[in-house]
C-alpha positions as CSV (number, residue, x, y, z in Angstrom):
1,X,0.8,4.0,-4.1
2,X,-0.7,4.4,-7.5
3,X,2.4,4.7,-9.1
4,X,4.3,2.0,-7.7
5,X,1.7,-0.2,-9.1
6,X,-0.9,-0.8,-6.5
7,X,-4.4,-0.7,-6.6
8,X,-7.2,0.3,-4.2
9,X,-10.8,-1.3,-4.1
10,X,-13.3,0.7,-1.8
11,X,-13.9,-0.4,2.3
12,X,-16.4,0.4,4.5
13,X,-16.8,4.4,5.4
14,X,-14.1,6.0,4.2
15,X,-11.4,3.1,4.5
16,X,-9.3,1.7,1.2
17,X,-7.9,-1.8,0.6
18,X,-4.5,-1.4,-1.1
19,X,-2.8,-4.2,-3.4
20,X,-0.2,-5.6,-5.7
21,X,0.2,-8.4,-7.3
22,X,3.2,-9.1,-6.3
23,X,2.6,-8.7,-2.9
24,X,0.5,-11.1,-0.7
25,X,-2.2,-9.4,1.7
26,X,-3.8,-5.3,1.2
27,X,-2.9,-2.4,3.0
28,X,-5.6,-0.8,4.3
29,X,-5.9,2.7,4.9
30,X,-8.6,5.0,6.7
31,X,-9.4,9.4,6.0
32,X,-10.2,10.8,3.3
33,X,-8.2,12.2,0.3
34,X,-6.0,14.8,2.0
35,X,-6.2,13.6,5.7
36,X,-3.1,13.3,7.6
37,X,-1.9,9.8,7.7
38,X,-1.8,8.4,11.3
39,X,2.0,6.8,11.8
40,X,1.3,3.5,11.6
41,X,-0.5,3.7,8.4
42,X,2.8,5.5,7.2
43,X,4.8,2.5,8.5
44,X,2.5,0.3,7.0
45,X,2.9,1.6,3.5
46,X,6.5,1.8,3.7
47,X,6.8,-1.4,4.6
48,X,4.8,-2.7,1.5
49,X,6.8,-0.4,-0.6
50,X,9.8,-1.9,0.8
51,X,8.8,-5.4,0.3
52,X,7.7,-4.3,-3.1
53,X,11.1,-2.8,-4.1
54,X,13.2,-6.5,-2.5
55,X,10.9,-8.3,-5.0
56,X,11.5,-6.0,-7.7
57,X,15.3,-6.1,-6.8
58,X,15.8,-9.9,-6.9
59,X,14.0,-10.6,-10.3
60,X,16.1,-8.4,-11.7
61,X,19.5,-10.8,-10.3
């Protein structure tokens, strides 16, 4: 998520709070560096990476 632009701010225990400027709302993800993502977390950054890309993709109309 780095890359596309986002960035994280610390949560309580091991959670992260995910965010773009672009985008209204945070992702937030649990684990630790190198855990397995449970699937809705996957679907839940996909779908702000889609969003992200729709945005991108109008402004440049």
């Amino acid at each position: 998520m780095l890359k596309a632009g986002f960035t994280y701010e610390p949560g309580k225990g091991s959670h992260t709070k995910w965010s773009h400027v672009l985008l209204s709302g945070k992702v937030t993800l649990s684990g630790k560096d190198g855990d397995d993502a449970k699937p809705y977390q996957e679907r839940d950054v996909q779908n702000a990476l889609l969003r992200l890309q729709k945005l991108i993709d109008e402004n440049e109309r």
